[in-house]
DSSP file (Angstrom, degrees, kcal/mol; ACC not computed):
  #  RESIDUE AA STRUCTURE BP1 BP2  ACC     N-H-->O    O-->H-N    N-H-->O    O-->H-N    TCO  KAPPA ALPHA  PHI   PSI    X-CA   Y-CA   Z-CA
    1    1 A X    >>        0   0    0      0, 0.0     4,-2.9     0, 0.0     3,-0.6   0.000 360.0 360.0 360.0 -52.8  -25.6  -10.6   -7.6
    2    2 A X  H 3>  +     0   0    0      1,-0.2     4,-2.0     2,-0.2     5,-0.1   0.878 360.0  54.4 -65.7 -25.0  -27.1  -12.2  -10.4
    3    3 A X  H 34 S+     0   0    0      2,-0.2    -1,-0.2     1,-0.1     4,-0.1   0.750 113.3  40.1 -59.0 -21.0  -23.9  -13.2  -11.8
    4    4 A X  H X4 S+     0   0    0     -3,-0.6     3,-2.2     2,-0.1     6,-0.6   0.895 116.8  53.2 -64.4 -57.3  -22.6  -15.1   -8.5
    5    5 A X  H 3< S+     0   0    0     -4,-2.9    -2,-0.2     1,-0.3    -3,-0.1   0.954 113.7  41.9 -45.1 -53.5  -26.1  -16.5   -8.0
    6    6 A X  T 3< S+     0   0    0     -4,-2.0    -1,-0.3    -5,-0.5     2,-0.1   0.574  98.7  89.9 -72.2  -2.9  -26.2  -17.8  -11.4
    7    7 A X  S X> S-     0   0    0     -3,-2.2     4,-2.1     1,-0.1     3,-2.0  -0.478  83.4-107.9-112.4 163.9  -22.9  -19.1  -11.5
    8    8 A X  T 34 S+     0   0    0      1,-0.3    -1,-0.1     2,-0.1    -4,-0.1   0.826 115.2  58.5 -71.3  -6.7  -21.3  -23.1  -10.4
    9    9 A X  T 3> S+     0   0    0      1,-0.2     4,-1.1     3,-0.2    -1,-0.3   0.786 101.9  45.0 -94.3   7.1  -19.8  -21.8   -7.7
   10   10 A X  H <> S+     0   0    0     -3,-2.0     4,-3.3    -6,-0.6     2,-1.2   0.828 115.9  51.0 -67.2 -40.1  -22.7  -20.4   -6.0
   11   11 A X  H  < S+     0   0    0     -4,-2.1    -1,-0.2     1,-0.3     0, 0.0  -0.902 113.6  49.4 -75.5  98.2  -24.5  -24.0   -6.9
   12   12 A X  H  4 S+     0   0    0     -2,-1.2     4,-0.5    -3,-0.2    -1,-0.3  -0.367 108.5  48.6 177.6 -43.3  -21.4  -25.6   -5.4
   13   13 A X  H  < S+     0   0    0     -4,-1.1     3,-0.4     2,-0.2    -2,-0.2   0.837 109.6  55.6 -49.3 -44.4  -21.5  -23.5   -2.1
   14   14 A X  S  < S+     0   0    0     -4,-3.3    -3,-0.1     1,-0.3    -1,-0.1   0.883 115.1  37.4 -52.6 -54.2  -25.1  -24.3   -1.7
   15   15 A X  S    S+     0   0    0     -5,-0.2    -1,-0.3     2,-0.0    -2,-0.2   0.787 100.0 100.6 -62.1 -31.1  -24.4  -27.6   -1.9
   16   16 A X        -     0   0    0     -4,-0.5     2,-0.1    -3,-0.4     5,-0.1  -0.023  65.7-117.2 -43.2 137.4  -20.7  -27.9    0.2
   17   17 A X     >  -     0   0    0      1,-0.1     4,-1.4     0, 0.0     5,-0.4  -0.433  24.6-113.4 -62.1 171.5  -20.2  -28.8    3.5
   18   18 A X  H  > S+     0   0    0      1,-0.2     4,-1.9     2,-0.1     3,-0.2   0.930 118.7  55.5 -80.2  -8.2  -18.8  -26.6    6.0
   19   19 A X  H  > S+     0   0    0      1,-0.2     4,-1.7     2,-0.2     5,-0.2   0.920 112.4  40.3 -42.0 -63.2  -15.7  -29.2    5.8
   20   20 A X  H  4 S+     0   0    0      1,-0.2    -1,-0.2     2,-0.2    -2,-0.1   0.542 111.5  50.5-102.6  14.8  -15.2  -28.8    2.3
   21   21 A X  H  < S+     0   0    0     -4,-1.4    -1,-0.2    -3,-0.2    -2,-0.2   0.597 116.2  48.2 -88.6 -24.9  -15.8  -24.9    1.8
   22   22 A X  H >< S+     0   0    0     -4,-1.9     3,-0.7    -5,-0.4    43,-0.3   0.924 117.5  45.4 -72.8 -16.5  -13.0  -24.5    5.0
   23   23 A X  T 3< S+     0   0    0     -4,-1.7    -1,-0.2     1,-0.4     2,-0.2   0.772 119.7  35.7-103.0  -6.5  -10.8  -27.1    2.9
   24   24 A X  T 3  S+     0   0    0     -5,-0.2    -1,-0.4     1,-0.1    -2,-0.1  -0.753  84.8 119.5-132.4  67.8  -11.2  -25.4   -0.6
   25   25 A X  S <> S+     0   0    0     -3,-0.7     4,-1.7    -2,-0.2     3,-0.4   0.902  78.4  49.5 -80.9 -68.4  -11.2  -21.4    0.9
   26   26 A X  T >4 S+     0   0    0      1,-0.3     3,-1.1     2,-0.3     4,-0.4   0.694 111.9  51.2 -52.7 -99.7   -8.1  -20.3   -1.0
   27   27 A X  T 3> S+     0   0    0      1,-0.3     4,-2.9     2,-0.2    -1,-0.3   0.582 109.8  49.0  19.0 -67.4  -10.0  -21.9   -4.2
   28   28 A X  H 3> S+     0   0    0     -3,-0.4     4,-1.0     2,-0.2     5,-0.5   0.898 102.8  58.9 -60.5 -79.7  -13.1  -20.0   -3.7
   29   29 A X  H <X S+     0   0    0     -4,-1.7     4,-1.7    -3,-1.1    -2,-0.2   0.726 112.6  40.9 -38.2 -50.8  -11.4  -16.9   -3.3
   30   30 A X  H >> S+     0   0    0     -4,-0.4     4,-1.6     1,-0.3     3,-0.7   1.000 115.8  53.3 -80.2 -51.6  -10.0  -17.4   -6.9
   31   31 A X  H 3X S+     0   0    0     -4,-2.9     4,-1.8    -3,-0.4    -2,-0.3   0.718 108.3  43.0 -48.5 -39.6  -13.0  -18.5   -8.0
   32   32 A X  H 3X S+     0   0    0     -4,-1.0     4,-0.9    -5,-0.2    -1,-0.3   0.556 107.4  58.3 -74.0 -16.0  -15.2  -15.9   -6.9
   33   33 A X  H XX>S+     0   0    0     -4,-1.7     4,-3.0    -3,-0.7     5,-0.6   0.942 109.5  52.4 -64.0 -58.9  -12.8  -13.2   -8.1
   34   34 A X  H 3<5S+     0   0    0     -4,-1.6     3,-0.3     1,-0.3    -2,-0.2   0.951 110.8  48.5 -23.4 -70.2  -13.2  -15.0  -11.6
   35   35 A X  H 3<5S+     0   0    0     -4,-1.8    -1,-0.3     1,-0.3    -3,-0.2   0.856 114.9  36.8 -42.7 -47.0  -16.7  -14.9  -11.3
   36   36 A X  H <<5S-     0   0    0     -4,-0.9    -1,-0.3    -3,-0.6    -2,-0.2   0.726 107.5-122.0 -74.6 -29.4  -17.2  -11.4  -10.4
   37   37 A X  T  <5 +     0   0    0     -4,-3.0     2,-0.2     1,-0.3    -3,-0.2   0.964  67.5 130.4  62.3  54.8  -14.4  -10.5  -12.7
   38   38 A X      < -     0   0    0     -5,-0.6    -1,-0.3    -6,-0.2     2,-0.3  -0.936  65.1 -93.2-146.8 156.2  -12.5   -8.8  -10.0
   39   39 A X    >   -     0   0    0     -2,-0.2     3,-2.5     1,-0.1     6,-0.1  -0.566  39.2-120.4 -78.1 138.3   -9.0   -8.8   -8.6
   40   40 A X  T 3  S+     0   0    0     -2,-0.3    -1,-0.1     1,-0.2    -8,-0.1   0.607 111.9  45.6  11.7 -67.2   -8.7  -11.0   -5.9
   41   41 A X  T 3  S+     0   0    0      4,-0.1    -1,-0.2     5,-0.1     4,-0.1   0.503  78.2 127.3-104.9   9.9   -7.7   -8.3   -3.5
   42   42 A X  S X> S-     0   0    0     -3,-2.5     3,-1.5     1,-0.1     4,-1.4  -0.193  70.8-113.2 -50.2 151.3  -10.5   -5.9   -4.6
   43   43 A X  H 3> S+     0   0    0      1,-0.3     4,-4.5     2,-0.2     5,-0.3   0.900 114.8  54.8 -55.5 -42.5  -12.7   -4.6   -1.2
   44   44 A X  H 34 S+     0   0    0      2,-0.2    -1,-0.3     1,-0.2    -2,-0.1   0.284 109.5  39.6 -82.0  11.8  -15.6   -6.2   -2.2
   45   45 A X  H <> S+     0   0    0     -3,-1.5     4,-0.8    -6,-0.1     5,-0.4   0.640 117.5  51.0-129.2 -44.2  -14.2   -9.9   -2.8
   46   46 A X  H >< S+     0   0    0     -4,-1.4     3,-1.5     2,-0.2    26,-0.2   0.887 109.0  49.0 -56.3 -48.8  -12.1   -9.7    0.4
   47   47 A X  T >X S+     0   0    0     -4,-4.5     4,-1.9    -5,-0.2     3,-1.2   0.962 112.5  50.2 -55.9 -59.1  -15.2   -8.4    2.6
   48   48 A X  H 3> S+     0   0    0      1,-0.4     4,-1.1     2,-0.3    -2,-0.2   0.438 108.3  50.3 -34.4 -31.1  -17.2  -11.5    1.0
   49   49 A X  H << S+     0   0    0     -3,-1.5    -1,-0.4    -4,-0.8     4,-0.3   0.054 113.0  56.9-117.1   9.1  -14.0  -14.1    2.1
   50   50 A X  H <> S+     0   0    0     -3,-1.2     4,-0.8    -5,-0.4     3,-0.4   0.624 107.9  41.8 -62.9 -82.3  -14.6  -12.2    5.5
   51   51 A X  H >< S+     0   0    0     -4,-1.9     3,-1.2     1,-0.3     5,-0.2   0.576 110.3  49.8 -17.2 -67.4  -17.7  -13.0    5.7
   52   52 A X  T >X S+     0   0    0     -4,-1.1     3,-5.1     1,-0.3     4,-2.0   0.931 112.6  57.6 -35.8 -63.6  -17.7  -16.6    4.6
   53   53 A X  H 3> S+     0   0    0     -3,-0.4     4,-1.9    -4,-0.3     3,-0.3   0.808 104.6  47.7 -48.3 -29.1  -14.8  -16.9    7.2
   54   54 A X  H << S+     0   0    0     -3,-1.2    -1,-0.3    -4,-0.8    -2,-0.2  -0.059 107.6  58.5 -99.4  44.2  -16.8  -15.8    9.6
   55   55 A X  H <> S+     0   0    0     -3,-5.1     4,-1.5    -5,-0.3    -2,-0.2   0.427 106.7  47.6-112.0 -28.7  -19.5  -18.2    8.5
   56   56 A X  H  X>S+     0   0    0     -4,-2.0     4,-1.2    -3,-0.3     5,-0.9   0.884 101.6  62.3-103.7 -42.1  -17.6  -20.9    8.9
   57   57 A X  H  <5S+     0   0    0     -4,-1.9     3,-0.5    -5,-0.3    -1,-0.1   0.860 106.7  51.3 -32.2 -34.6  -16.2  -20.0   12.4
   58   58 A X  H  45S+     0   0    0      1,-0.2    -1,-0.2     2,-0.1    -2,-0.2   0.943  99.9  60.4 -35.4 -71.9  -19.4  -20.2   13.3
   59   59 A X  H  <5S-     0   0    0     -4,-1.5    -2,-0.2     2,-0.1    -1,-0.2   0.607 123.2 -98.5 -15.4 -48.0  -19.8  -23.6   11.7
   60   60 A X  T  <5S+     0   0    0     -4,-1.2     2,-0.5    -3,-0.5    -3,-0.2   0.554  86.4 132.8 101.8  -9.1  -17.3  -24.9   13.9
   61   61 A X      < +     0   0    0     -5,-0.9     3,-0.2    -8,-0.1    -5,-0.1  -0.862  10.3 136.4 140.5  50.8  -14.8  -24.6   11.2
   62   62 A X        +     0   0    0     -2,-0.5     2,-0.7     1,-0.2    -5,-0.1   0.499  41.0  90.3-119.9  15.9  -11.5  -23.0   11.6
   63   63 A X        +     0   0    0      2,-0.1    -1,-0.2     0, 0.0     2,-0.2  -0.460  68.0 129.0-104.3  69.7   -8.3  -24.7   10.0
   64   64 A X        -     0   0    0     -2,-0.7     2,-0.4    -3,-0.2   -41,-0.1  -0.738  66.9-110.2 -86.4 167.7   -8.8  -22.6    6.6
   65   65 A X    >   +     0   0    0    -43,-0.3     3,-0.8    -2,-0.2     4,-0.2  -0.552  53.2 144.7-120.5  97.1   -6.7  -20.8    5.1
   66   66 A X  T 3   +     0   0    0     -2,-0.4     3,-0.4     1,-0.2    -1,-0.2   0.467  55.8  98.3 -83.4 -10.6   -7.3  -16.8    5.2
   67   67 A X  T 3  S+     0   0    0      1,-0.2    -1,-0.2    -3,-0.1    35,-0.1   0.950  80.4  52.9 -58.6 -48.4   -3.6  -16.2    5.3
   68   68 A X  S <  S+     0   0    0     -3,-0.8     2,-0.4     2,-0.0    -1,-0.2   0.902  92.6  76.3 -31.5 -54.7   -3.6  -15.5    1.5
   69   69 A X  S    S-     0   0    0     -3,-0.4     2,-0.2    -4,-0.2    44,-0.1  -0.688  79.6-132.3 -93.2 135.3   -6.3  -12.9    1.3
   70   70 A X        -     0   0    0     -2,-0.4     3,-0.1     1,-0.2    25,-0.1  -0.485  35.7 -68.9 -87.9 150.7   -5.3   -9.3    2.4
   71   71 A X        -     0   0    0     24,-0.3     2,-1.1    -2,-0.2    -1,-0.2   0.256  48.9-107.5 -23.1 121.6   -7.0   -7.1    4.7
   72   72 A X        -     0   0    0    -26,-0.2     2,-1.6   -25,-0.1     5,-0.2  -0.477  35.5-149.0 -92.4 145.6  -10.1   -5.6    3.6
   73   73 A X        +     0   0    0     -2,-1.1     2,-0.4    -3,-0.1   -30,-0.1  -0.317  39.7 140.4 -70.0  86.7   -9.1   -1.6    2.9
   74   74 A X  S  >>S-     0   0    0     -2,-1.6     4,-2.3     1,-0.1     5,-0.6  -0.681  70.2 -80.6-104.5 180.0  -12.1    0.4    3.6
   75   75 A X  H  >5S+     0   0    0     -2,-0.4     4,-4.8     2,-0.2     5,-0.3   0.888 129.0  52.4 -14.5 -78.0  -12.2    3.9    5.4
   76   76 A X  H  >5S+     0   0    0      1,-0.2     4,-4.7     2,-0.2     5,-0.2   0.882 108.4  49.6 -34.7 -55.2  -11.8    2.5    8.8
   77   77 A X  H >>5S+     0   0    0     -5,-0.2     4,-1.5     1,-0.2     3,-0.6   0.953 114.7  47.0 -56.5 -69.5   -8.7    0.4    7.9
   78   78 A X  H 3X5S+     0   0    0     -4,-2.3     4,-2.5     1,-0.3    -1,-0.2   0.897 116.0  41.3 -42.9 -43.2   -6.9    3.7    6.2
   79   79 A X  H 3X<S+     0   0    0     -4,-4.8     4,-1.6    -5,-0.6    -1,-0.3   0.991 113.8  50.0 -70.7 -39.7   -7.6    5.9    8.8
   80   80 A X  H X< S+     0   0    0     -4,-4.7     3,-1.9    -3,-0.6    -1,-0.2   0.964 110.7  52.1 -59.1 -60.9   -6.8    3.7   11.4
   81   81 A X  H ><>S+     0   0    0     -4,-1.5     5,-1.2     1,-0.3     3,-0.9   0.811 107.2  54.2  15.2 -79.5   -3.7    3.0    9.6
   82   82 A X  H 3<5S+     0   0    0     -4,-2.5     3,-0.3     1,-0.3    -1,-0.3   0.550 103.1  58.9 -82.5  -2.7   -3.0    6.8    9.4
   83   83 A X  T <<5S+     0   0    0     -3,-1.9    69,-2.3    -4,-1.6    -1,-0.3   0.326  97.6  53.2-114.0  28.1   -3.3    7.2   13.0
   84   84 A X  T < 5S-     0   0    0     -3,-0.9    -1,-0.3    67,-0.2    -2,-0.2   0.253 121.6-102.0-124.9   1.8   -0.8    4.9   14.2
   85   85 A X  T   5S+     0   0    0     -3,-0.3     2,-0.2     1,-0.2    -3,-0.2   0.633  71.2 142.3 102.0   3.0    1.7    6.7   12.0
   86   86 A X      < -     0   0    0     -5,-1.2     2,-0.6     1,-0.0    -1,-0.2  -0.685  39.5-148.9-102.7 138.4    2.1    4.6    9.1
   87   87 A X        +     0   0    0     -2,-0.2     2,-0.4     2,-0.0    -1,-0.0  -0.913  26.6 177.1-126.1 132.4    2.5    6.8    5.9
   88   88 A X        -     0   0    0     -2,-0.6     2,-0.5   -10,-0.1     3,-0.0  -0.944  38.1-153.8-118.8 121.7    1.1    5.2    2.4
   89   89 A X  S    S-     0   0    0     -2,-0.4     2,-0.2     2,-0.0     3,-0.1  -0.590  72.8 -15.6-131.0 112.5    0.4    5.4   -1.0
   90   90 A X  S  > S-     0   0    0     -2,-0.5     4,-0.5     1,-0.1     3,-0.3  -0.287  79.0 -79.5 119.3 151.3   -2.4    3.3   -1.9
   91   91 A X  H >> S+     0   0    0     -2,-0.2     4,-2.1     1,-0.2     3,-1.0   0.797 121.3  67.1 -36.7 -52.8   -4.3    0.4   -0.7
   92   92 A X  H 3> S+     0   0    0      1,-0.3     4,-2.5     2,-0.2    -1,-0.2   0.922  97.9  49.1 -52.5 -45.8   -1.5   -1.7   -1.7
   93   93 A X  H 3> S+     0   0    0     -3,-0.3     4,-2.2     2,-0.2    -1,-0.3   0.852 106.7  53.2 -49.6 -36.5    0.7   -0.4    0.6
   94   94 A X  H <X S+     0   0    0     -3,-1.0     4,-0.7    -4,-0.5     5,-0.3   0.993 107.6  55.9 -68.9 -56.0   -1.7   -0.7    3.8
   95   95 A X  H  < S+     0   0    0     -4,-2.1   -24,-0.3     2,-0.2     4,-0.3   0.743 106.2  42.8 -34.0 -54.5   -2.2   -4.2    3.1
   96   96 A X  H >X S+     0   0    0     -4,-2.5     3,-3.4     2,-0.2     4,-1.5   0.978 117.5  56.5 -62.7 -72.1    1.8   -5.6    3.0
   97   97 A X  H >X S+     0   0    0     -4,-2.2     4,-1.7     1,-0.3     3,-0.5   0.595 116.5  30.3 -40.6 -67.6    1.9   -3.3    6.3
   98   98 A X  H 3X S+     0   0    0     -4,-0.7     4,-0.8     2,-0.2    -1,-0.3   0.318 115.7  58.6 -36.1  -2.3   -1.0   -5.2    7.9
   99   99 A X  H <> S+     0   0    0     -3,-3.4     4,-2.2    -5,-0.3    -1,-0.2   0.767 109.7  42.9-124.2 -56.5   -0.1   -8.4    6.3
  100  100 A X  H <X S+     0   0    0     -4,-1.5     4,-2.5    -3,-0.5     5,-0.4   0.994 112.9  61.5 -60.0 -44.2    3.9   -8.1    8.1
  101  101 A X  H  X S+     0   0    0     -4,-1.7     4,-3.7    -5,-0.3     5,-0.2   0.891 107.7  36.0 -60.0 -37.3    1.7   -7.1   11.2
  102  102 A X  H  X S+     0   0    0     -4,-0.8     4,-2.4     1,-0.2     5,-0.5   0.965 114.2  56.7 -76.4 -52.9   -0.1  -10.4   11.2
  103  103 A X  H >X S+     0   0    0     -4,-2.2     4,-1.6     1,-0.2     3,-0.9   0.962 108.6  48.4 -25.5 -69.6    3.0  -12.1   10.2
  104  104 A X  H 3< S+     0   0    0     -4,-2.5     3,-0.3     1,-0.2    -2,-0.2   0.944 118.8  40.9 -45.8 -48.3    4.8  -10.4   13.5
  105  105 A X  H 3X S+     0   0    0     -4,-3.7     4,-1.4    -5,-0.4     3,-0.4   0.522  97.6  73.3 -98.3  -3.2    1.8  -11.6   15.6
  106  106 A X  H << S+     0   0    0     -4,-2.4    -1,-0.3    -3,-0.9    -2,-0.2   0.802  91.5  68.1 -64.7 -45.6    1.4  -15.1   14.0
  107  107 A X  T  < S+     0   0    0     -4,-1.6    -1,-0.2    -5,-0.5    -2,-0.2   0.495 116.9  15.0 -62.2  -6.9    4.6  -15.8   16.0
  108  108 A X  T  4 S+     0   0    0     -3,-0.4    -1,-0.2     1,-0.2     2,-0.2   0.460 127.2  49.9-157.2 -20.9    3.2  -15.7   19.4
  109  109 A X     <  -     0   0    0     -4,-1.4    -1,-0.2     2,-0.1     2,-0.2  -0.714  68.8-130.1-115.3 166.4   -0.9  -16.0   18.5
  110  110 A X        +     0   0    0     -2,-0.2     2,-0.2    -3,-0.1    -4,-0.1  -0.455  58.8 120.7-133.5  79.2   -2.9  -17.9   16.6
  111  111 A X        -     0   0    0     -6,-0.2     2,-0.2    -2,-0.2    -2,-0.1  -0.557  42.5-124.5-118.5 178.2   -5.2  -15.4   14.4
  112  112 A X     >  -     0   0    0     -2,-0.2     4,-1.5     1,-0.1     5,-0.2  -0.421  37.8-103.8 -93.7 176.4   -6.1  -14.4   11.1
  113  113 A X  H  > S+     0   0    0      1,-0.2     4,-3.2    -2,-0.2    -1,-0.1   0.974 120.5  59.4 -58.8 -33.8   -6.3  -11.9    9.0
  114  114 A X  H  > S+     0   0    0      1,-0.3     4,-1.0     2,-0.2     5,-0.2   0.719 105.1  50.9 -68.9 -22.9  -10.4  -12.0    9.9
  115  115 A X  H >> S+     0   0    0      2,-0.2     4,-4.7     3,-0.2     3,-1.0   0.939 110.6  46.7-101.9 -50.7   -9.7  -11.4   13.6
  116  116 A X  H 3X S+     0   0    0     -4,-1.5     4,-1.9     1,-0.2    -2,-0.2   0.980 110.1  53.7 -67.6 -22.4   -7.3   -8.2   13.1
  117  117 A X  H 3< S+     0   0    0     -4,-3.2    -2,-0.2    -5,-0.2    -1,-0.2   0.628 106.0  52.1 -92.3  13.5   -9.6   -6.9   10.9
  118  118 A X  H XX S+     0   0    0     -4,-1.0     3,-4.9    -3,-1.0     4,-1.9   0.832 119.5  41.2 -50.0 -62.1  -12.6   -7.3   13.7
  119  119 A X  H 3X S+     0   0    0     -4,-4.7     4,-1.6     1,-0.4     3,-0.4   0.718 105.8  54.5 -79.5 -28.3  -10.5   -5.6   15.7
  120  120 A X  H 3X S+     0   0    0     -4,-1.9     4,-0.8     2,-0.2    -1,-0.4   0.586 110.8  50.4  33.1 -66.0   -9.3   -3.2   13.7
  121  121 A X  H <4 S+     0   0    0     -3,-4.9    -1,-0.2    -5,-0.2    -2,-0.2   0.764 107.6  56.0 -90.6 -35.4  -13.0   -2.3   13.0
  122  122 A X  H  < S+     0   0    0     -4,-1.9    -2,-0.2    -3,-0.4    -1,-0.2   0.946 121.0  23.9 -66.1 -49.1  -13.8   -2.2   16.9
  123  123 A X  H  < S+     0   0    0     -4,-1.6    -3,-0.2     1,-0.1     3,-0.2   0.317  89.0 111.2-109.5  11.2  -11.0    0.6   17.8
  124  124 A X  S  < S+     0   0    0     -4,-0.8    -3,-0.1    -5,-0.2    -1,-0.1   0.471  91.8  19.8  -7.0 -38.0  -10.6    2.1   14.8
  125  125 A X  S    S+     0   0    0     -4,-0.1     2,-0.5     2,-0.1    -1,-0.2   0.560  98.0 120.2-145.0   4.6  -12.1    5.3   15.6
  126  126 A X        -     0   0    0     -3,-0.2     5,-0.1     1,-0.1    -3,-0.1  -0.402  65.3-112.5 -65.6 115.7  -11.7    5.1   19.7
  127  127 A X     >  -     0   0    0     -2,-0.5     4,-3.4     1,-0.1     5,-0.1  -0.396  32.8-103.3 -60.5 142.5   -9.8    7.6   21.5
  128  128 A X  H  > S+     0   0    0      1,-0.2     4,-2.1     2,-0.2    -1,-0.1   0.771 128.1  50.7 -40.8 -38.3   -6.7    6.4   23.1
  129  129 A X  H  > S+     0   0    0      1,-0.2     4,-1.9     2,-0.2     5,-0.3   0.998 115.3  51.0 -64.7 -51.0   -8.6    6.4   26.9
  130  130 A X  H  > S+     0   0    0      1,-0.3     4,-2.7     2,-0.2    -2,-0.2   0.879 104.6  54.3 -26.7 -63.5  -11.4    4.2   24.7
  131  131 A X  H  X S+     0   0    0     -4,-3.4     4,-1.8     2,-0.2     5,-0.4   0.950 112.1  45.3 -43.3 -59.4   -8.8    1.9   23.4
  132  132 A X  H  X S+     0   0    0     -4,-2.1     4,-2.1     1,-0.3    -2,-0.2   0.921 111.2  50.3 -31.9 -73.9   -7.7    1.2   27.0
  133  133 A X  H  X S+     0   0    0     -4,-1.9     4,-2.2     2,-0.3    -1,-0.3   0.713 105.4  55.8 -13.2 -69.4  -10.5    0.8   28.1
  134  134 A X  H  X S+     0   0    0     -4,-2.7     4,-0.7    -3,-0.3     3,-0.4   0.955 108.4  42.1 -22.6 -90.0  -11.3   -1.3   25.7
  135  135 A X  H  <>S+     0   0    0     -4,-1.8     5,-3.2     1,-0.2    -2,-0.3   0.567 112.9  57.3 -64.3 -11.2   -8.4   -4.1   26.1
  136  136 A X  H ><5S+     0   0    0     -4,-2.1     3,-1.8    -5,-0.4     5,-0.3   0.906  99.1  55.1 -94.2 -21.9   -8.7   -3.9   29.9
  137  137 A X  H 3<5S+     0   0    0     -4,-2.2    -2,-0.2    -3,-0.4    -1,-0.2   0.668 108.2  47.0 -54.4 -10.7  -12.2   -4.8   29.7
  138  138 A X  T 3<5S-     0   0    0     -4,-0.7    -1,-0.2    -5,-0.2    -2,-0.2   0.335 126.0-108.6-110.1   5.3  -10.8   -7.9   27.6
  139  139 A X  T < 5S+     0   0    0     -3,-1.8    -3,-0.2     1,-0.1    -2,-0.1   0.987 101.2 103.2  61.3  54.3   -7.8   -8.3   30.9
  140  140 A X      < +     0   0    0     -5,-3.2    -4,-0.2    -8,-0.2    -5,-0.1  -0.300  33.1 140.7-154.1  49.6   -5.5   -7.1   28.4
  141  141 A X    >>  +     0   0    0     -5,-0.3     4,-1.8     2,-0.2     3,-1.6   0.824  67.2  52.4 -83.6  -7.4   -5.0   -3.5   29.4
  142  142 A X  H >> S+     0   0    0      1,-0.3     4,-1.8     2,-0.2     3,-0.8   0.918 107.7  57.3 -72.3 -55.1   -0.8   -3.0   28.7
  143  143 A X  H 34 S+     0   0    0      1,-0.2    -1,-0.3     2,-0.2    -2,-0.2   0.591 106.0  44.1 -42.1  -3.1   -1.8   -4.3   25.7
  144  144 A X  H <> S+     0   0    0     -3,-1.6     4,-1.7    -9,-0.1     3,-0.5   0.671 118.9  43.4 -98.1 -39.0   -4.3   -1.2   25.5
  145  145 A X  H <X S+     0   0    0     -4,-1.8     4,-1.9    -3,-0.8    -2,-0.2   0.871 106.4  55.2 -70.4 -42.7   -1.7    1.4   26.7
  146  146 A X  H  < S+     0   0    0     -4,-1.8    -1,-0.2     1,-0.2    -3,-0.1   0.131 109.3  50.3-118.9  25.7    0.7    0.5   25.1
  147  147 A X  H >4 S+     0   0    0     -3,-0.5     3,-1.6    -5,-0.3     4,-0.5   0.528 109.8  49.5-104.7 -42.4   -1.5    0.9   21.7
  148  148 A X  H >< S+     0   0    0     -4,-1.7     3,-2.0     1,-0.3    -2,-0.2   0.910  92.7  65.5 -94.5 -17.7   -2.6    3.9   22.3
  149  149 A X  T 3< S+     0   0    0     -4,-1.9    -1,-0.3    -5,-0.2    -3,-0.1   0.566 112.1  42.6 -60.4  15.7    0.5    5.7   23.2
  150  150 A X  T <  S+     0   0    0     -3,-1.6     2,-0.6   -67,-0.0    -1,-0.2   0.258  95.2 101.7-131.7   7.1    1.4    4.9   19.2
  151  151 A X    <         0   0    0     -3,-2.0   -67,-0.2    -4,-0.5   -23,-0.1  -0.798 360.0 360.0 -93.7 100.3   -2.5    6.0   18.3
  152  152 A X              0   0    0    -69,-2.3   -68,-0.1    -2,-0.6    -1,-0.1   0.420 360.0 360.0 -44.8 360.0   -2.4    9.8   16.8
């Protein structure tokens, strides 16, 4: 912490609007990997450019651009991963698989990485009736069914 804290781009977020952290995301992202003296797509700078993203959704704030930064991998995301069938080795791998998924679903929505990897975090560990369940509470129940029938 104290090296973020201490550093200009903390004093530069402090100061920012939320206009010009959504307009300079990407930027941060490399800049706080620098800082930390971590890769980019390590868990613990990607959870951190969650956050933020979801700080500035908040804000009011949504044409950034989060398409760059990859999923972050934790537990959930592997397993989740593993239970849809998808066979890996390495982090790297789950990411380009999530990373075409959002690609695929860019085409017809208009989300982020940050929003599959909410949801992602929400049915993640549901049984398939759950899942359903789930997306019909949200009026989206084929879209539930037709999720879990590919959910191990």
């Amino acid at each position: 912490m104290d090296r973020f804290l201490s550093s200009n781009l903390a004093r530069w977020l402090w100061t920012s609007t939320p206009n010009e952290v959504s307009e300079n995301f990407v930027q941060i992202w490399h800049g706080l990997a620098g800082t930390m003296r971590q890769d980019g797509e390590a868990k613990t700078i990607t959870f951190a450019m969650k956050c933020l993203g979801i700080a500035l959704l908040m804000a009011g704030e949504s044409k950034f651009s989060f398409e760059k930064i990859s999923i972050p991998v934790d537990y959930r995301v592997r397993e989740f991963t593993k239970r849809i069938g998808v066979t890996f080795d390495g982090d790297g791998e789950v990411r380009k698989f999530w990373s075409h998924v959002l690609a695929e679903l860019r085409k017809s929505v208009d989300v982020n990485m940050i929003h599959l990897d909410s949801l992602i975090w929400q049915i993640g560990v549901l049984e398939k009736h759950e899942i359903v369940e789930y997306f019909s509470r949200l009026g989206l129940k084929e879209v539930g069914e037709k999720l879990a029938e590919v959910v191990v």
